[in-house]
PLY file of the C-alpha trace (Angstrom):
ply
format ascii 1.0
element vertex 498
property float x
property float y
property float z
element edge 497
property int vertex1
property int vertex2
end_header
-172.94 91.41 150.02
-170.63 94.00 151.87
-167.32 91.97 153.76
-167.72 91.87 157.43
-165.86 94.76 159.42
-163.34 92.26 161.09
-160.88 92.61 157.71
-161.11 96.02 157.95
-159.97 96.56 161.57
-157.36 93.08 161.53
-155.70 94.68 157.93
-155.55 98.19 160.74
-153.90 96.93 162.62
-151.61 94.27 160.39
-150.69 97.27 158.69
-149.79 99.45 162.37
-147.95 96.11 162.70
-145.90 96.48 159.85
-145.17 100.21 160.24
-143.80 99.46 163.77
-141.15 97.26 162.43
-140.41 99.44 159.76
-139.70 102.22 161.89
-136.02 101.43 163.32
-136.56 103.88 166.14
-138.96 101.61 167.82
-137.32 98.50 167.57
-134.30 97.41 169.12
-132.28 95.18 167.25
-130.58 92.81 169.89
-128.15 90.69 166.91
-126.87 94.13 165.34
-125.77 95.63 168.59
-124.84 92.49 170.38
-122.52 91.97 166.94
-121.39 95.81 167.36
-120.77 95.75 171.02
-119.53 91.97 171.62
-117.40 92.89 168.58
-115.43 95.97 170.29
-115.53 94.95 173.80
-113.64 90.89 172.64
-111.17 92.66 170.67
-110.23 94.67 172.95
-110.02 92.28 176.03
-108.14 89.86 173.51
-106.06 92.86 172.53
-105.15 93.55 175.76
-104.76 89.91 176.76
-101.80 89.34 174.21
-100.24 92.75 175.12
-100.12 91.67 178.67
-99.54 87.99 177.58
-96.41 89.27 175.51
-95.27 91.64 178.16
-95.04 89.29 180.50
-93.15 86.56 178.25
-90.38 88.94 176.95
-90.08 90.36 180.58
-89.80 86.90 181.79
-87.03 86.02 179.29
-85.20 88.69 179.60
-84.73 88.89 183.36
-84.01 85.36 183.14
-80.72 85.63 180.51
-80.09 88.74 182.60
-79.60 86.43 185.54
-77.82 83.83 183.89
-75.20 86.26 182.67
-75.21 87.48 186.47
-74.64 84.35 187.90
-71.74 84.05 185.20
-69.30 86.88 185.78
-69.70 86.68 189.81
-69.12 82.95 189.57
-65.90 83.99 187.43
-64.70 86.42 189.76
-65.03 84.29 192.54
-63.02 81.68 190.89
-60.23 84.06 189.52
-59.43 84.91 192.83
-59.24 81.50 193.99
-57.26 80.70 191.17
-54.44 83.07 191.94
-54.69 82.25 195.09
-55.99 85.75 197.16
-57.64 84.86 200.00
-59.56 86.86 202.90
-62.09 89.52 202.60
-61.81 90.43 198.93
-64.10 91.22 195.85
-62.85 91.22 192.35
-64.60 94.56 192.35
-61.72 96.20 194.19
-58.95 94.92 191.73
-60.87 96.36 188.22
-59.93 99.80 188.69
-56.25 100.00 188.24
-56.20 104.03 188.78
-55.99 102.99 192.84
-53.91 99.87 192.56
-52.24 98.80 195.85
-50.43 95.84 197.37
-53.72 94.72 199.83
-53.05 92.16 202.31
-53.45 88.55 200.97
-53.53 90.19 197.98
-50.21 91.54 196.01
-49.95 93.41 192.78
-48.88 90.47 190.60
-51.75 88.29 192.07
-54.14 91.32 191.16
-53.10 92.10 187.66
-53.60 88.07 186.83
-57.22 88.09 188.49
-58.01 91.07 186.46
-56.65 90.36 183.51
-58.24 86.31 183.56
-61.57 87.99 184.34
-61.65 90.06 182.04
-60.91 88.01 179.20
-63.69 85.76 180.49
-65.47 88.54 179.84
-64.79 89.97 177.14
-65.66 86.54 175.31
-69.39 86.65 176.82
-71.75 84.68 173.92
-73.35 86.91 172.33
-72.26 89.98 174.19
-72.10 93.55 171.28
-70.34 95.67 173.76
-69.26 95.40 177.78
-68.10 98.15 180.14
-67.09 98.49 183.55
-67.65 101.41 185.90
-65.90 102.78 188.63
-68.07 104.22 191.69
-67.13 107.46 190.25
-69.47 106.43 186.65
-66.17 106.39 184.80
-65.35 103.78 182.27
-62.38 102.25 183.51
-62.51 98.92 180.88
-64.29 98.57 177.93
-64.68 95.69 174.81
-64.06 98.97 173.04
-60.91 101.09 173.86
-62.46 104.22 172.57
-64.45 104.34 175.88
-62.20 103.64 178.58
-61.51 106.67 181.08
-64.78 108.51 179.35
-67.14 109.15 182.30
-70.92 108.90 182.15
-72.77 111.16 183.98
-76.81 111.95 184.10
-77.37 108.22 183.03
-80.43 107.38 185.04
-80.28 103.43 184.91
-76.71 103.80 185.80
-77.49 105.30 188.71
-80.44 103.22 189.45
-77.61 100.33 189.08
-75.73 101.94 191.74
-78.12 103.37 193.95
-80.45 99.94 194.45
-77.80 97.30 194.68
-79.81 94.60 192.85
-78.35 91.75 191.71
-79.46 93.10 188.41
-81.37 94.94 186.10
-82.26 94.18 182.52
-83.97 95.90 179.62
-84.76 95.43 176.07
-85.00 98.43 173.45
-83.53 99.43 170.08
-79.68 101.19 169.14
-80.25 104.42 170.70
-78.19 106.62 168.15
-75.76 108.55 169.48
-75.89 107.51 173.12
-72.25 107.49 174.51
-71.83 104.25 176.03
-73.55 102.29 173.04
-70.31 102.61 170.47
-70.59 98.90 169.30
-68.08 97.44 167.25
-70.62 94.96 165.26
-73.91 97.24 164.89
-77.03 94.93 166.34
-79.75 93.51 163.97
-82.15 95.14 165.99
-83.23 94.72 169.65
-80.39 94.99 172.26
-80.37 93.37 175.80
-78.84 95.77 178.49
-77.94 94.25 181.68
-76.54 96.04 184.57
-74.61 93.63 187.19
-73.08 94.77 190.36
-69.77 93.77 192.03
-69.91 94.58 195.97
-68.05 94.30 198.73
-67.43 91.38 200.79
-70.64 92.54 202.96
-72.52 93.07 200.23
-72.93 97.01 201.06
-71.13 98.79 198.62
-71.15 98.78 194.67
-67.46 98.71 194.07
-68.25 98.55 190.70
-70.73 98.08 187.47
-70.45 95.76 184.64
-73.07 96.57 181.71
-73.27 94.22 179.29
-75.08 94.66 175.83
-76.21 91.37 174.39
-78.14 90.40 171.37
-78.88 86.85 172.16
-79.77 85.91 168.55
-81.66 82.76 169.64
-83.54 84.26 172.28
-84.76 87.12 170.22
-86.04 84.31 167.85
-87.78 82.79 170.22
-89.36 85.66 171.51
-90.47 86.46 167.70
-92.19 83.16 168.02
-93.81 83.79 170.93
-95.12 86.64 169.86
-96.57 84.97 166.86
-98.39 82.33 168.91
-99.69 84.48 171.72
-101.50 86.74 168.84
-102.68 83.69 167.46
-104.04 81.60 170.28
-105.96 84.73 171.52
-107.00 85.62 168.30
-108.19 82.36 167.33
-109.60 82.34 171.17
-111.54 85.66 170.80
-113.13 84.76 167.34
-114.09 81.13 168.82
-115.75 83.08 171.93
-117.26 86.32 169.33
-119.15 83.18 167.15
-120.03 81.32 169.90
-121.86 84.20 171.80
-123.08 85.19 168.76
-124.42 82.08 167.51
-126.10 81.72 170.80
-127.51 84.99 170.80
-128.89 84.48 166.99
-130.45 81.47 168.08
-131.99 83.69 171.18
-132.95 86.40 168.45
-134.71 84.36 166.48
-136.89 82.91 169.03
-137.56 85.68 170.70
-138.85 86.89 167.44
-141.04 84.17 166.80
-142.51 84.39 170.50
-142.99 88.09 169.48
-144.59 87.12 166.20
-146.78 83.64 168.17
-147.73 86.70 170.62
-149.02 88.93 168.34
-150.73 86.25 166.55
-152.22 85.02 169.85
-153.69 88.40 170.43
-155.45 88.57 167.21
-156.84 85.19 167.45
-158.60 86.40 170.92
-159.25 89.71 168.93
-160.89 87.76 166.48
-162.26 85.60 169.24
-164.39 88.17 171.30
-165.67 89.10 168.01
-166.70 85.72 166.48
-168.78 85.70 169.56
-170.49 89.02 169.32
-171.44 87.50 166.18
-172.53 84.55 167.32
-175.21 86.12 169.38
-175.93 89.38 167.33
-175.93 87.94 163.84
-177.14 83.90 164.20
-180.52 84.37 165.86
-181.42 87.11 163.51
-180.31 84.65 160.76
-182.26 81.65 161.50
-185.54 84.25 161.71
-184.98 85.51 158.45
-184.50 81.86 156.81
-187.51 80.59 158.21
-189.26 83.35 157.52
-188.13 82.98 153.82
-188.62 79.22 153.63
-192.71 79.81 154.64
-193.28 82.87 152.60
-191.63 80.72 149.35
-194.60 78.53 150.53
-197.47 81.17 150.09
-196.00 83.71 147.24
-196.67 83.27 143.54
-193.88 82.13 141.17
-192.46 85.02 139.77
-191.71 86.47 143.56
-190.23 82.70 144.75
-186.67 83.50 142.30
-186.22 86.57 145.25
-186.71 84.42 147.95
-184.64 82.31 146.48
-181.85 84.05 146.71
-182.65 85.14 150.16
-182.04 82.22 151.44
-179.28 81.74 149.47
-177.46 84.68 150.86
-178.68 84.42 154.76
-177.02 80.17 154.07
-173.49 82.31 152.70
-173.35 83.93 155.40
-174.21 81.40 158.35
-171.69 79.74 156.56
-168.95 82.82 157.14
-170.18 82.85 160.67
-169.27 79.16 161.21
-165.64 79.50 159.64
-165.34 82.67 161.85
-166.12 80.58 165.05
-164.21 77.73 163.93
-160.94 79.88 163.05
-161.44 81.57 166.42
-161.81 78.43 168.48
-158.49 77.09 170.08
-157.11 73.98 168.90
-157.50 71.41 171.83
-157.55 67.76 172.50
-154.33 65.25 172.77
-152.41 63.98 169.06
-153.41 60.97 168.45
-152.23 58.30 165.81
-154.01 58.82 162.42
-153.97 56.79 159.17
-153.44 59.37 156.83
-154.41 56.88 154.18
-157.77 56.27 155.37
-158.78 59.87 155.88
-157.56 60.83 152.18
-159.79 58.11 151.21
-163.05 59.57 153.16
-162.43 63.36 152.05
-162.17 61.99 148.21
-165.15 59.98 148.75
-166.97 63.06 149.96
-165.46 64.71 146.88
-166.41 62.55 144.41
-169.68 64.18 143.09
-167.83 67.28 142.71
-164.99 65.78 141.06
-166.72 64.52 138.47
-168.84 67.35 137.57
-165.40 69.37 137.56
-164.06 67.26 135.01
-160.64 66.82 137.13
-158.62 63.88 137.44
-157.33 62.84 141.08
-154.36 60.33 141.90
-153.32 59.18 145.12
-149.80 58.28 144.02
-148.76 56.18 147.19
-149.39 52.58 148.00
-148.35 53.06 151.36
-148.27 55.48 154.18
-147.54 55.32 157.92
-149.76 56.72 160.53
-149.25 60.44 161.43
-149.48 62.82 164.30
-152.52 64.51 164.56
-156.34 64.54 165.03
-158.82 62.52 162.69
-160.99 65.34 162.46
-158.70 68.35 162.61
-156.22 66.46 159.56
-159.96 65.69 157.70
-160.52 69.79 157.75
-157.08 70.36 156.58
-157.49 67.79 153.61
-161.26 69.33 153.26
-159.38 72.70 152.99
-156.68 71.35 150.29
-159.57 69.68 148.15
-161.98 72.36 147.90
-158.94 74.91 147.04
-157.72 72.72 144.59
-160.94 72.08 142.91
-162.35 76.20 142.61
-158.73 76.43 140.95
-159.63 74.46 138.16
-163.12 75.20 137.31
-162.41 73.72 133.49
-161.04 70.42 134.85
-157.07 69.32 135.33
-155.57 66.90 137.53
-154.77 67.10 140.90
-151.89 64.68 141.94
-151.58 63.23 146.01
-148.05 62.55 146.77
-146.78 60.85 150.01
-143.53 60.53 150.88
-142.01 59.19 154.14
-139.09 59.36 155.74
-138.20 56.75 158.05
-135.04 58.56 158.94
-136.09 62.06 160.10
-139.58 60.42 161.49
-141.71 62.79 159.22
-143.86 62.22 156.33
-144.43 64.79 153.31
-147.55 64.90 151.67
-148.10 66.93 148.54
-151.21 68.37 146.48
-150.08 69.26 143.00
-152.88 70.62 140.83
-153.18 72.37 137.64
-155.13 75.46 137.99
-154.71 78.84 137.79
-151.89 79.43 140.25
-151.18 82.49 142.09
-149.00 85.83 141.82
-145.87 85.83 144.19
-147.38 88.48 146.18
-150.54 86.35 146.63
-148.06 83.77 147.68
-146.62 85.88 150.53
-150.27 86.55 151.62
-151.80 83.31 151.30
-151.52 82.14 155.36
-152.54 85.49 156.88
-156.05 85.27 158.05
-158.83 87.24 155.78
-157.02 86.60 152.82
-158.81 85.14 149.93
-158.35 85.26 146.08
-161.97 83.48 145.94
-165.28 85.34 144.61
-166.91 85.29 148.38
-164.40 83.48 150.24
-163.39 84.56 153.76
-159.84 83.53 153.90
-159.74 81.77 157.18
-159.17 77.75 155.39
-155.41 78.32 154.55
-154.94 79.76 158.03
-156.55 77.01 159.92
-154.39 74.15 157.95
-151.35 75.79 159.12
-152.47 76.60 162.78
-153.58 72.56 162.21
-150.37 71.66 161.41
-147.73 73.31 163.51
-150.61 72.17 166.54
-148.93 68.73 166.34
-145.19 69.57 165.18
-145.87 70.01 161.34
-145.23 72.45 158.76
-147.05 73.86 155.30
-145.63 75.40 152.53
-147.13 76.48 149.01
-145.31 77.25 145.80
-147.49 78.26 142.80
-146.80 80.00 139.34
-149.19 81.91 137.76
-151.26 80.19 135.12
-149.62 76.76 135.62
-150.83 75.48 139.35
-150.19 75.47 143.03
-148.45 72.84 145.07
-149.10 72.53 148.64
-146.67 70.55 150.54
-147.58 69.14 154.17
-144.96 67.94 156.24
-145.94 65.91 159.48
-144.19 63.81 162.39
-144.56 60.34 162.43
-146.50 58.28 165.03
-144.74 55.74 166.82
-145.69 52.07 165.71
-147.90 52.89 163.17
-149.31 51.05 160.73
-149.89 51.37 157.09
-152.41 52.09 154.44
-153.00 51.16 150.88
-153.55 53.47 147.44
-156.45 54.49 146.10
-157.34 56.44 142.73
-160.01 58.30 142.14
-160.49 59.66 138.38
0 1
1 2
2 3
3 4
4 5
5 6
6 7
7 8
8 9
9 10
10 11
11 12
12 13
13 14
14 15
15 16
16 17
17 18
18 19
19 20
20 21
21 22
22 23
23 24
24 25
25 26
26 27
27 28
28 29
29 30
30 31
31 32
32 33
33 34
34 35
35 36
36 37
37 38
38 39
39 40
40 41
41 42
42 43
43 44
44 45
45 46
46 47
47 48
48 49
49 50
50 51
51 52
52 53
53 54
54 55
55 56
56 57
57 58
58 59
59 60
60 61
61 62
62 63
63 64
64 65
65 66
66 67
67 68
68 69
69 70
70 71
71 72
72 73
73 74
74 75
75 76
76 77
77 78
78 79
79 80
80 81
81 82
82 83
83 84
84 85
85 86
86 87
87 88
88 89
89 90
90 91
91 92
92 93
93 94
94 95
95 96
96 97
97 98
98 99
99 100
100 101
101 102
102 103
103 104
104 105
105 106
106 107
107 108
108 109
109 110
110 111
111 112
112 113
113 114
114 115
115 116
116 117
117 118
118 119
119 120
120 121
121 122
122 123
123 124
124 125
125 126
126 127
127 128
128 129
129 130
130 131
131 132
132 133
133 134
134 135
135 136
136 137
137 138
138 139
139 140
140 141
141 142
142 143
143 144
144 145
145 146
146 147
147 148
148 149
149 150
150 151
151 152
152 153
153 154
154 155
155 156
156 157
157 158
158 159
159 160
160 161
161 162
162 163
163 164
164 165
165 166
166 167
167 168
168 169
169 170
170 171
171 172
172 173
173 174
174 175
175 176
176 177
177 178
178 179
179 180
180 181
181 182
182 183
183 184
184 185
185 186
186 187
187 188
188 189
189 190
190 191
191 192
192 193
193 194
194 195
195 196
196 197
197 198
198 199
199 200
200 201
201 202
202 203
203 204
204 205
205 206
206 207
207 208
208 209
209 210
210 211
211 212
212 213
213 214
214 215
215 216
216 217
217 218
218 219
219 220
220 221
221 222
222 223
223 224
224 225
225 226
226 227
227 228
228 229
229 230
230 231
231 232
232 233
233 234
234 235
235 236
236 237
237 238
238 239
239 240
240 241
241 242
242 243
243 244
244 245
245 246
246 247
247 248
248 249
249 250
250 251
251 252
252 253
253 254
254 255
255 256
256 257
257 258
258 259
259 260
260 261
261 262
262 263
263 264
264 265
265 266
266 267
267 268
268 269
269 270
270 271
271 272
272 273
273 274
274 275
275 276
276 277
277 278
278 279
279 280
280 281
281 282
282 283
283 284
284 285
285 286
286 287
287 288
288 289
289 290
290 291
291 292
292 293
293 294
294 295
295 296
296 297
297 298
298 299
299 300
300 301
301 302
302 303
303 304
304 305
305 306
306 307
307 308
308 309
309 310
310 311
311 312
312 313
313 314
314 315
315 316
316 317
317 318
318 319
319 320
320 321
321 322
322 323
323 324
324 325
325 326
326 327
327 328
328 329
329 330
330 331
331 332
332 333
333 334
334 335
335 336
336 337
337 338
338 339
339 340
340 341
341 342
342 343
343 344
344 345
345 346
346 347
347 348
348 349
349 350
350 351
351 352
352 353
353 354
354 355
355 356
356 357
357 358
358 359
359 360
360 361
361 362
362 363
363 364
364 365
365 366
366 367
367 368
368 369
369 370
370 371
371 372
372 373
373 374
374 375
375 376
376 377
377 378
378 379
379 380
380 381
381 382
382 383
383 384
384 385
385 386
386 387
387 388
388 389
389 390
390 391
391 392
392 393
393 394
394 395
395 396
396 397
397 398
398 399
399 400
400 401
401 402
402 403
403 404
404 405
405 406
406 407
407 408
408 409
409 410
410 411
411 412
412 413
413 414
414 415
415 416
416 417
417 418
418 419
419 420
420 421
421 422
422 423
423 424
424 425
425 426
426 427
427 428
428 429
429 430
430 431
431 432
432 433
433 434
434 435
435 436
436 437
437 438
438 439
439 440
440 441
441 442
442 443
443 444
444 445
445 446
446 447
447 448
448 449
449 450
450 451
451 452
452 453
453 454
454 455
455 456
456 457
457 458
458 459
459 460
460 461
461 462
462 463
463 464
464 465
465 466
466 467
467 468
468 469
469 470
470 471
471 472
472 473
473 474
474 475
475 476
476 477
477 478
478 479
479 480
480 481
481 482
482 483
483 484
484 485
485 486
486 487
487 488
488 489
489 490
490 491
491 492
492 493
493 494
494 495
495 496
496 497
């Protein structure tokens, strides 16, 4: 007998299925670009992050020292002129350049040479300091740590000016030896970065730069520090970006995958109503029609002769196969309903061997229920009774010469679930019958219509359980059931059948 048309047009569009989601330009793949895009747009913002992060450290320090070594020499110049004793209106700033030296009042010669001369040895032992000068308003070096640059002037030197020009208490900056820059002759070369800090010496009103002092340090400790910053800010935000990049994308994996098994459930939903509105056209077109044709069979095997009864026969034989197709259509098409319920698994194995036992025997195979106990499981009596129906009748076309079909139960009290396994003998299947096996219309049976193995696991995930099969050609199948375990339940006893 011809297979119905419903494999024909659910393999159509299984297989427009399949070509959809081979075909990358209709499918968006969130994890890739999610992965790409998350990807470029954390390392940048981290990037950025510990640039700014760093920036604002090393700025920080440096302006800091800077001020530190301000507050120094105008604290010291204060003092020196205390210390020799000149008194009124006057700066240290006014004594420094000895080209316009003049008794002031309050303030003789004598008195001005000691001020100078105390300051500047304060100065010129500054920790850390590679190199100071002093400038005159006029940009001209009038003392240096290096006598090679006193009276050179310095012209065109735009933080100089700056200095000058803006009167701050001081300005700072960080940068390499700058070869061949005039006012950087040091007498002990720097490692490598150098500190340049401008400080201003004003009037008494605070007006007028009466002069500059630029100091080059390279704060050894400082600079180490700084080194360690550095290290820790790149770590901490890259050890803060990867931590965010995993956690998003763990998230979004998780979001991936379930949106792909709603996408999947969907599609499967849609063929069961598919296969719904067709189960019922033929329910009415095909069942009526059926039942006339058997009865009409069963009274004409009545009235015919012998010879012509063998046709009938099989008549009636073919119009029961396929009532029989039209039932597991229905049945596959109609949704699972009804609350779970507590089950002894135990007892129902018992009633679907018992059933079995005629067949068993004439089949030559050997069944064990290996299990002397087993709690009670979530699920229906009569929906876990088809799935065990299912199991048995698979298990016994597989070995048409006899074997033995083993029954395993194992719980586990732990994880709440219960494994149950059927282990048989029989032929077994190829691996790419194995990747078929749960899809609806599949069969590997002479006559079969390939709905039982998709109703045991639509069964089974119905009330939180899972199915599996592994099978190797030629050696046997093994079908393993996994399901949740009821609360409270009680337990059954073994039973062998052989």
């Amino acid at each position: 007998m011809p297979v119905l048309p419903f494999k024909g047009l659910l393999s159509q569009g299984q297989e427009g299925e399949a070509a959809r989601e081979q075909d990358p330009t209709r499918q968006f793949n969130l994890l890739r670009w999610f992965s790409l895009v998350s990807l470029i747009i954390i390392a940048t913002v981290t990037f950025g992050l510990g640039a700014i992060s760093i920036r604002f450290v090393v700025n920080e320090s440096v302006e800091r020292d800077a001020m530190l070594t301000a507050q120094f020499i105008q604290t010291i110049a204060a003092s020196e002129l205390r210390h020799v004793g000149i008194t009124g209106r006057r700066t240290m700033g006014e004594f420094l350049d000895t080209r316009h030296s003049a008794d002031l009042p309050g303030a003789s010669l004598e008195a001005q040479s000691q001020a100078r001369a105390e300051f500047l040895d304060h100065v010129s032992h500054l920790p850390d300091a590679l190199l100071v000068n002093i400038y005159a308003p006029d940009r001209v070096i009038i003392w240096s740590t290096n006598p090679d640059l006193i009276g050179k002037p310095l012209l065109g030197d735009t933080d100089l000016e700056e200095a000058f020009v803006s009167k701050e208490r001081v300005a700072s900056s960080f940068h390499k030896k700058e070869e061949g820059s005039e006012e950087q002759e040091f007498l002990h070369p720097p490692e490598d970065l150098v500190i340049e800090n401008y400080i201003p010496l004003f009037d008494t009103d605070e007006q007028e730069v009466q002069a500059i002092v630029e100091v080059y340090k390279e704060p050894r400790d400082l600079i180490e520090r700084m080194e360690r910053g550095y290290k820790m800010i790149w770590l901490t935000t890259a050890m803060g970006g990867a931590l965010i990049y995993f956690g998003l994308f763990w998230i979004v994996r998780r979001a991936a995958a379930l949106l792909d098994s709603q996408q999947k459930q969907l599609l499967t939903n849609e063929t069961y109503v598919l296969l719904g509105e067709m189960s019922s056209a033929v329910a009415h077109s095909l069942r009526n029609p059926l039942a006339t044709i058997r009865s009409s069979a069963e009274l004409a095997e009545e009235l015919v002769e012998q010879p012509a009864k063998k046709n009938i026969t099989d008549i009636i034989s073919q119009v029961d196969r396929m009532s029989k197709w039209v039932r597991e259509l229905l049945m596959s098409s109609r949704p699972l309903s009804g609350d779970s319920e507590a089950v002894d698994l135990i007892a129902t194995t018992r009633d679907v061997l018992h059933s079995y036992e005629q067949q068993i025997a004439n089949s030559g195979v050997q069944v064990e229920l290996a299990s002397d106990y087993a709690p009670y499981v979530v699920s229906q009596r009569v929906l876990l009774s088809q799935v065990l129906n299912s199991l048995m009748a698979n298990a016994l076309e597989a070995m048409p010469s006899g074997g033995s079909l083993k029954i395993g139960i194992e719980p586990n009290a732990s994880a709440r679930t219960l494994c149950m396994t059927f282990d048989d003998t029989g032929r077994g299947m190829t691996q790419q019958q194995q990747a078929m096996v749960f899809k609806p219309f599949f069969t590997t049976k002479q006559g079969g219509l390939g709905v039982g193995l998709m109703l045991v696991k639509r069964i089974m995930e119905r009330f939180g359980g899972r199915v599996s099969l592994t099978s190797r050609e030629h050696e046997g199948t093994s079908v393993k059931l996994q399901f949740k375990i009821a609360e409270g339940g009680e337990y059954g006893t073994q039973h062998t059948v052989g």
